[in-house]
C-alpha positions as CSV (number, residue, x, y, z in Angstrom):
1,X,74.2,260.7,377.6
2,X,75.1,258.0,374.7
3,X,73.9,261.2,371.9
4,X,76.3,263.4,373.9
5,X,79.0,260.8,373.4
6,X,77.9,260.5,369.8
7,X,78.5,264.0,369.0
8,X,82.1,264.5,370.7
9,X,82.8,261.3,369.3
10,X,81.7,262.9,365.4
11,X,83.0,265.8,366.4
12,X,86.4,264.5,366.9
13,X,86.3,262.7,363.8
14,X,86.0,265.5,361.7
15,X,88.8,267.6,363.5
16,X,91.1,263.9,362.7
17,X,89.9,264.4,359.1
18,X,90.2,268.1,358.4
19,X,94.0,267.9,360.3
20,X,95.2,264.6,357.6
21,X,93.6,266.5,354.5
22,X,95.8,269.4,355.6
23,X,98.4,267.6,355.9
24,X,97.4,265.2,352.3
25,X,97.6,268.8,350.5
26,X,100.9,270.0,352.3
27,X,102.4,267.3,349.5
28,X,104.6,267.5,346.7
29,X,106.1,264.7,343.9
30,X,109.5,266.6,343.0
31,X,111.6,265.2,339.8
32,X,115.0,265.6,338.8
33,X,114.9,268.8,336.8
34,X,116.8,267.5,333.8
35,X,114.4,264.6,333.8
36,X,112.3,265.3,330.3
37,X,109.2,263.5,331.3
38,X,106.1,264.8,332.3
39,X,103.7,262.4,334.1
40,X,100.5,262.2,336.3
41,X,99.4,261.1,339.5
42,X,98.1,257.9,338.1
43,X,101.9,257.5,336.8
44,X,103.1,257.9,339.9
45,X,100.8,255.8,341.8
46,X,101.8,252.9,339.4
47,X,105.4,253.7,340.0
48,X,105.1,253.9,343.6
49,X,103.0,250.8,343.9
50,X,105.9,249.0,342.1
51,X,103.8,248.8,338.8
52,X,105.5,251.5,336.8
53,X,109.3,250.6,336.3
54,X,110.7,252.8,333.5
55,X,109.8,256.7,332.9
56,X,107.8,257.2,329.3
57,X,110.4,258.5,327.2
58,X,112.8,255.7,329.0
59,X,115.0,254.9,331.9
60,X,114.7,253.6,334.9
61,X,112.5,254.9,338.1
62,X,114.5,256.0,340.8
63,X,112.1,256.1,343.7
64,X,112.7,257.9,347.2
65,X,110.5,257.2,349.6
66,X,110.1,259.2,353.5
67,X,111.5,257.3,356.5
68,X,108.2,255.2,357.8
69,X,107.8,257.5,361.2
70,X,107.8,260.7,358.4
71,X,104.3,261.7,358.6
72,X,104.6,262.9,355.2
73,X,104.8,259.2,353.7
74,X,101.2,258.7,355.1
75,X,100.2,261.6,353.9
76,X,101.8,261.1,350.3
77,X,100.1,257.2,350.0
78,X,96.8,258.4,350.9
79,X,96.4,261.3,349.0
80,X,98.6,260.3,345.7
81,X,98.8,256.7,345.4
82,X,95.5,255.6,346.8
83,X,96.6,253.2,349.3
84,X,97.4,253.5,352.9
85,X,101.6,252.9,353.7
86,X,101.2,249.6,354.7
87,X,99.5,248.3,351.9
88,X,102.2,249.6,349.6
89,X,104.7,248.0,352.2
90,X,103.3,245.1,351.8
91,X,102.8,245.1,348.1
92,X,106.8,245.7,348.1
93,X,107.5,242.8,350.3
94,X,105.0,240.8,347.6
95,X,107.6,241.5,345.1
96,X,110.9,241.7,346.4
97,X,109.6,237.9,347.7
98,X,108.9,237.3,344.1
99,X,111.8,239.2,342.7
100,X,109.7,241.3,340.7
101,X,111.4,244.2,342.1
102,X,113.2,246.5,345.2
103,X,111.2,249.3,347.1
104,X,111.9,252.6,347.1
105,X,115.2,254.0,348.5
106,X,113.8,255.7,352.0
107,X,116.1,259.2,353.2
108,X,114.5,260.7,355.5
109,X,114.0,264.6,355.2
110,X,112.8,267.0,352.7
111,X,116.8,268.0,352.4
112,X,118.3,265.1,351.6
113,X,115.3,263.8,349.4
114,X,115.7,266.7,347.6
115,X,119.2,266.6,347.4
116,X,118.9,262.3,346.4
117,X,116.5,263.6,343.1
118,X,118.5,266.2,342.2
119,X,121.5,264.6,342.3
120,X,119.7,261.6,339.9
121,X,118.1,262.4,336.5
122,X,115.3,259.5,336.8
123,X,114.9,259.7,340.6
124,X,110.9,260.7,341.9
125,X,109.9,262.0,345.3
126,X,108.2,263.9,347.5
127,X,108.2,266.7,350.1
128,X,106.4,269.4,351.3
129,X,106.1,272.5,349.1
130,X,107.6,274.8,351.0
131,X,111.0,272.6,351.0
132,X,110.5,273.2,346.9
133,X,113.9,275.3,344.9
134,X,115.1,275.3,341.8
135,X,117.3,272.3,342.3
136,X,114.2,270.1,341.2
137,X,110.8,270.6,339.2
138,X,107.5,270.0,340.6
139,X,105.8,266.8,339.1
140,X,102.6,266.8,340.8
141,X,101.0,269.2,343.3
């Protein structure tokens, strides 16, 4: 009975895991497409973990983050950032404590995320990639 429980119970773990790294790789960093920088994930991950506060050639990061319920956001922290949403919530209440900084601007939506970083030349975000069009360039895939 208990090796019965063990195997549904393993089995169900790996349908969990196989379901989140679909939905990790259904995730896209857009940029504003006038935006001349080119960066990589571990750019991003410092931007987005509050590390990172001006683009390489200069300016200031813009970031947008999902609403918290977007399953995206959980998705996007795992797979690009390297830390689970909360921890980077947390890291953000760390320094807007300290005053080392504000957390990302949260719009909820592929739309209007898109339409936040392509209306702003240093913003950063993410979405899905079939939400992608030529109103902003793919930073990371």
């Amino acid at each position: 009975m208990n090796q019965r429980i063990g195997i549904k119970l393993a089995a169900g773990l790996m349908t969990l895991g196989c379901a989140f790294t679909a939905l990790a790789a259904d995730v896209v960093v857009i940029g504003n497409k006038d935006n001349p920088n080119t960066v990589d994930k571990a750019f991003i991950a410092r931007a987005f973990s509050g590390e990172a506060k001006t683009w390489p050639e200069g300016g200031q990061v813009m970031l947008i983050d999902q609403g918290e319920d977007n399953p995206l956001r959980g998705a996007f922290y795992t797979s690009v950032v390297g830390k689970s949403a909360s921890n980077v919530k947390a890291m953000w209440a760390q320094q807007v404590f300290s005053g080392k900084g504000l957390p990302p601007k949260m719009i909820d939506g592929d739309a209007d995320v898109k339409k936040a970083v392509a209306a702003q030349r240093n913003a950063i975000g993410y979405i899905k990639p079939s939400s992608v069009d030529d109103s902003v360039k793919v930073l990371l895939k």
